[in-house]
C-alpha positions as CSV (number, residue, x, y, z in Angstrom):
1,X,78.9,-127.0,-25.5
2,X,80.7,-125.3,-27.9
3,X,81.9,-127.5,-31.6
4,X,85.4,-128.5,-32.1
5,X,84.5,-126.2,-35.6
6,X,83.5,-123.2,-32.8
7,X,86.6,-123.7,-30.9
8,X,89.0,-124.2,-33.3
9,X,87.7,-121.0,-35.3
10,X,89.0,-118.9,-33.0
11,X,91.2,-116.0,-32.6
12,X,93.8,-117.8,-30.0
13,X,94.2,-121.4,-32.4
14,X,94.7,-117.9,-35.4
15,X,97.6,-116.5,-33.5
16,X,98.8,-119.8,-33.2
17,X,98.9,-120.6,-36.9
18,X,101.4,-117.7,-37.8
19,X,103.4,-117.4,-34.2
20,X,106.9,-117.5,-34.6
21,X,106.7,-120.4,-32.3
22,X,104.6,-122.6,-34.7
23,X,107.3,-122.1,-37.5
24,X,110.2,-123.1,-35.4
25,X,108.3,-126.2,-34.6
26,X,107.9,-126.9,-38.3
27,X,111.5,-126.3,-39.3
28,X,112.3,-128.7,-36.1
29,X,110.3,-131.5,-37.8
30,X,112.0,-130.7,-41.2
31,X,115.2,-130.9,-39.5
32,X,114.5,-133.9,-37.8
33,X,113.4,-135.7,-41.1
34,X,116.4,-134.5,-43.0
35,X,118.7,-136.2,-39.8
36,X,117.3,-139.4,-40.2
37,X,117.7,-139.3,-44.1
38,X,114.0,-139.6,-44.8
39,X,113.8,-137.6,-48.1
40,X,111.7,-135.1,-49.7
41,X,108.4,-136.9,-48.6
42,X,109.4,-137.3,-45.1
43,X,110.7,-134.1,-44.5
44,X,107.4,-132.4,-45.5
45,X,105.5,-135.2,-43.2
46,X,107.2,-134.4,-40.1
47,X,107.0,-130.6,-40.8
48,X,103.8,-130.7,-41.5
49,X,102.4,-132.9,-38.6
50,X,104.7,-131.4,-36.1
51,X,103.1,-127.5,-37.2
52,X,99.6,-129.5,-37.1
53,X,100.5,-130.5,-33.5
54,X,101.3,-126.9,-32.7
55,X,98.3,-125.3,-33.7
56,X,95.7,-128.3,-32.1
57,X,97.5,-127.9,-29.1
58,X,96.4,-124.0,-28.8
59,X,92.6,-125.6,-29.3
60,X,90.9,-124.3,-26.4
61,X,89.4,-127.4,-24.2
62,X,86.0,-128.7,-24.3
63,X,85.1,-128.3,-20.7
64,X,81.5,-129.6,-19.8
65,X,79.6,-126.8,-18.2
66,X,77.7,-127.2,-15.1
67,X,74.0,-128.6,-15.6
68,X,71.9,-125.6,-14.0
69,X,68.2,-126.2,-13.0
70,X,66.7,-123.2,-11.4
71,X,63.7,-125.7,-10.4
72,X,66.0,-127.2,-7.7
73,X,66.2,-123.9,-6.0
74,X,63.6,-122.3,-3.8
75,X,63.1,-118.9,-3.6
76,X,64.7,-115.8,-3.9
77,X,67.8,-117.9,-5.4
78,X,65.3,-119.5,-8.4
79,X,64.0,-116.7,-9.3
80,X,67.4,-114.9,-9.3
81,X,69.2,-118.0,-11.5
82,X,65.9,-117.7,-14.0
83,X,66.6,-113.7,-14.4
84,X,70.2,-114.4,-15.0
85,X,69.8,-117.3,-17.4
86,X,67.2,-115.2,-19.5
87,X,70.1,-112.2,-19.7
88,X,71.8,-115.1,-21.1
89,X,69.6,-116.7,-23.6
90,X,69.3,-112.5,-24.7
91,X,73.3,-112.4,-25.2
92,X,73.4,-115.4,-27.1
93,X,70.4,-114.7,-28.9
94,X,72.0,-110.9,-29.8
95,X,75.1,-112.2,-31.1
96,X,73.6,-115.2,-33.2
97,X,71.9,-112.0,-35.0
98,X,74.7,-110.1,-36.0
99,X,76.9,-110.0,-39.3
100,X,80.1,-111.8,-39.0
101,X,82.7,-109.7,-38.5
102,X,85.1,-108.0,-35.4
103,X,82.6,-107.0,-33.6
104,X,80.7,-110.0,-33.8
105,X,84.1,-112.0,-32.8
106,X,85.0,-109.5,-30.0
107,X,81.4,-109.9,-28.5
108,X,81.7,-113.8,-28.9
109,X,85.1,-113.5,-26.6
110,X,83.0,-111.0,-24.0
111,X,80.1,-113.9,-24.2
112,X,82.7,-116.9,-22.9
113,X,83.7,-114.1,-20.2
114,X,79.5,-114.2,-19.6
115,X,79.4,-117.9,-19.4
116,X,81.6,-118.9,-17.0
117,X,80.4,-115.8,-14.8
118,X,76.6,-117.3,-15.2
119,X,79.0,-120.6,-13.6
120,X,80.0,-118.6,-11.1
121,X,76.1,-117.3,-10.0
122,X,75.1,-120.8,-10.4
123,X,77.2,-122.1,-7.6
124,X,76.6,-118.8,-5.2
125,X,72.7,-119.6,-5.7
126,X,73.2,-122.9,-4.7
127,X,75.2,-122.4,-1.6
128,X,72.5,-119.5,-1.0
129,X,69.8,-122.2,-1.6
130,X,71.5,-124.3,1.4
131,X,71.8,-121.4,3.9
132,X,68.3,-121.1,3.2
133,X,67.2,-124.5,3.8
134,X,69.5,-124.7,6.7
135,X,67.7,-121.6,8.3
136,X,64.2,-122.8,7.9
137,X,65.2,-125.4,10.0
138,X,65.5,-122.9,13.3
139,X,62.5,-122.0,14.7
140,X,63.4,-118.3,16.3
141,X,60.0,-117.9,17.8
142,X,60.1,-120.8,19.4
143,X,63.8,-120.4,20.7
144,X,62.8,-117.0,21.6
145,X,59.5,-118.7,23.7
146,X,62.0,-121.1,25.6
147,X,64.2,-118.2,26.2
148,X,61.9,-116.2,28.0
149,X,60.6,-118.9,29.9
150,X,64.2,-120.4,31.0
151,X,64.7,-116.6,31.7
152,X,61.6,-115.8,34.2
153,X,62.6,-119.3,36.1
154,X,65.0,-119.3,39.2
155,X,68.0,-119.8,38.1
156,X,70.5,-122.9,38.6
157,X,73.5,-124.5,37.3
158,X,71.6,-125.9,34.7
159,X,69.2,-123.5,33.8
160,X,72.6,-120.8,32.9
161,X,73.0,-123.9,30.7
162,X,69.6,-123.9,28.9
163,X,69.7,-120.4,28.6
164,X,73.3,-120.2,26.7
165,X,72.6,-123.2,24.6
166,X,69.0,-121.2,23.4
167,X,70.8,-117.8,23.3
168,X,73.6,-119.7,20.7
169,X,71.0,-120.9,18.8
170,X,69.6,-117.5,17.8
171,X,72.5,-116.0,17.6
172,X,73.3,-119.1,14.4
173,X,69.9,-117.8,13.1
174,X,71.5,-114.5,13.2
175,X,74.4,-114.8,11.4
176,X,72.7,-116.8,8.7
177,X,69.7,-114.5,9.1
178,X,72.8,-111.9,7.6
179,X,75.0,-113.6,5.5
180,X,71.9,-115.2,3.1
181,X,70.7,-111.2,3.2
182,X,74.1,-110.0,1.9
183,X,75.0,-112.9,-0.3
184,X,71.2,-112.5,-1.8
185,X,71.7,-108.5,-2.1
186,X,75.2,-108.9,-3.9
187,X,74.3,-111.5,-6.1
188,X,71.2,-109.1,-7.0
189,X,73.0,-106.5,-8.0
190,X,75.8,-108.7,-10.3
191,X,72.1,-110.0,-11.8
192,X,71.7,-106.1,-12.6
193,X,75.0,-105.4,-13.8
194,X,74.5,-108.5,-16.2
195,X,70.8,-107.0,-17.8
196,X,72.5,-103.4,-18.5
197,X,75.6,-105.3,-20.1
198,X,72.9,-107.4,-22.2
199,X,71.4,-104.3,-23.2
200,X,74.1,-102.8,-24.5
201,X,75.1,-105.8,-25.9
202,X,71.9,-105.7,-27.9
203,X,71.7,-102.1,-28.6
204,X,75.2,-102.8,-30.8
205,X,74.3,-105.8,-32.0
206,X,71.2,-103.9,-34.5
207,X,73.4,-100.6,-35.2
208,X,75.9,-99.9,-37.2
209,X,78.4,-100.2,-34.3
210,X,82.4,-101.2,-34.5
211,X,84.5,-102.4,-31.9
212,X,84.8,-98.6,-31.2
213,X,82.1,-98.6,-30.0
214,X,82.4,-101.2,-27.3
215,X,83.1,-98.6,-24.7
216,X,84.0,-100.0,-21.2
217,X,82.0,-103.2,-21.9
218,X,85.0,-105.5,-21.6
219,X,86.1,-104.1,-18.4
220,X,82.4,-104.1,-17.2
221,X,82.2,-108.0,-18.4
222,X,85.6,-108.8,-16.6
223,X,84.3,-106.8,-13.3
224,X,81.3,-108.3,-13.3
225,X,82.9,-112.2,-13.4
226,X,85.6,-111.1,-10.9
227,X,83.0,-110.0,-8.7
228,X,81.4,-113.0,-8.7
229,X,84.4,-115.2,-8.1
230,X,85.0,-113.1,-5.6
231,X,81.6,-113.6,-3.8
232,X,81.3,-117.3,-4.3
233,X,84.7,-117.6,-2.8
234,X,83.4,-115.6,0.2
235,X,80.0,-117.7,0.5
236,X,82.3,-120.5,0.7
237,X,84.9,-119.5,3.3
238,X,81.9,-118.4,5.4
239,X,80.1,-121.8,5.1
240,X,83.5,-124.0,5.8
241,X,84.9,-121.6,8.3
242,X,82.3,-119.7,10.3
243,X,83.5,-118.6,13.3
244,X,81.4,-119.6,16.4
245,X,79.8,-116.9,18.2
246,X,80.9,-114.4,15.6
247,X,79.4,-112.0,12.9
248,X,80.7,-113.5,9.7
249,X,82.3,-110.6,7.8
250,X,80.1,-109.4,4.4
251,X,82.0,-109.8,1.5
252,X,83.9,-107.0,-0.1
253,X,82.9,-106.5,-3.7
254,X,84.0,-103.8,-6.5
255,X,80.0,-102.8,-7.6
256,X,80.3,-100.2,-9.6
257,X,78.7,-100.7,-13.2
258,X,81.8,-98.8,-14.7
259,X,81.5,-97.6,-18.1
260,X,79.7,-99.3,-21.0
């Protein structure tokens, strides 16, 4: 979790400091203090703690990041959470490395961008983790056993019965069959996208690179977080809203790597 030092060295709290905005609010306090008669040393006072007010309030928060344990998932969704969190642990490591200086700073903003999107693969892994679960729970060759059975018997009223109830019930395994292959495919590739931004990452970090030479890496970082907002979102809808007896639609995602 990022230092109140971290966050308040910053390039937004900076902009702060000398926005028109935060001089206005001084010359406010001033003003205030001159009103109410308060002399020389009150005048400075309210300034002062009414341009210190300004510039804390453009702090950015402290939000607590989501604990993430790989070792709660099973597979493929552990083993995908344990790529991505070592992409991570190579960003952060890259950065630590470097000189301070734009580049440094401008890769520090990209690496925020990187966190929440590792946020955002954490929650699609774990709603992967409970498709998974909930599939190992249908036994398809067993359905597909009683099927053929209820299928070869005369049939009746009930029978029909038997025989749509077991028919629905592989058609669930199905559709979760498909959405846990597309959300684990998609996922797979933003896991890809997130190594070959690393390595770039690192390949600037240990030349003599500028901000020049960040290429399309910001666009690439914000695609590649976008992306996954966009398919957590989707994983959600389709586990609060799946409609019965219908294909759940695959998720729509921008997957080009773009330039870097």
């Amino acid at each position: 979790m990022p230092s109140f030092r971290d966050r308040f060295l910053t390039p937004q709290v900076a902009r702060a400091i000398t926005s028109p905005s935060a001089i206005l609010v001084t010359a406010a306090g001033a003003s205030a203090a001159i009103l109410l008669s308060l002399g020389l040393p009150g005048i400075v006072l309210l300034g002062a703690g009414a341009f210190a007010a300004r510039v804390l309030a453009s702090v950015p928060r402290n939000s607590a990041r989501p604990r993430i344990s790989p070792k709660s998932l099973i597979d493929p969704w552990q083993s995908l959470m344990v790529g991505i969190l070592d992409a991570r642990k190579r960003y952060r490591s890259a950065l630590k490395a470097m000189q301070t200086g734009p580049l440094k700073e401008r890769l520090g903003e990209l690496g925020e961008r990187l966190e929440s999107g590792v946020d955002e693969a954490w929650t699609i892994a774990q709603a992967g983790n409970q498709l998974s679960l909930g599939r190992k729970q249908i036994n398809s060759d067993t359905i597909t056993a009683e099927l053929q059975q209820a299928q070869t018997t005369a049939h009746t009223g009930r029978s029909d019965q038997t025989i749509q109830a077991l028919q629905a019930q592989l058609s669930s395994a199905q559709r979760l069959d498909s959405t846990i292959g597309d959300t684990y495919d998609q996922l797979r590739l933003l896991d890809a996208r997130i190594d070959e931004m690393v390595t770039r990452t690192v390949e600037l970090s240990v030349s003599q690179a500028t901000t020049d030479d960040l290429g399309g890496l910001g666009a690439e970082v914000d695609s590649i977080v976008n992306d996954m907002e966009a398919l957590r979102q989707a994983v959600e809808e389709t586990q609060g809203h799946e409609p019965e007896g219908e294909e759940p639609e695959e998720p729509q995602l921008g997957t080009s790597s773009g330039s870097v």
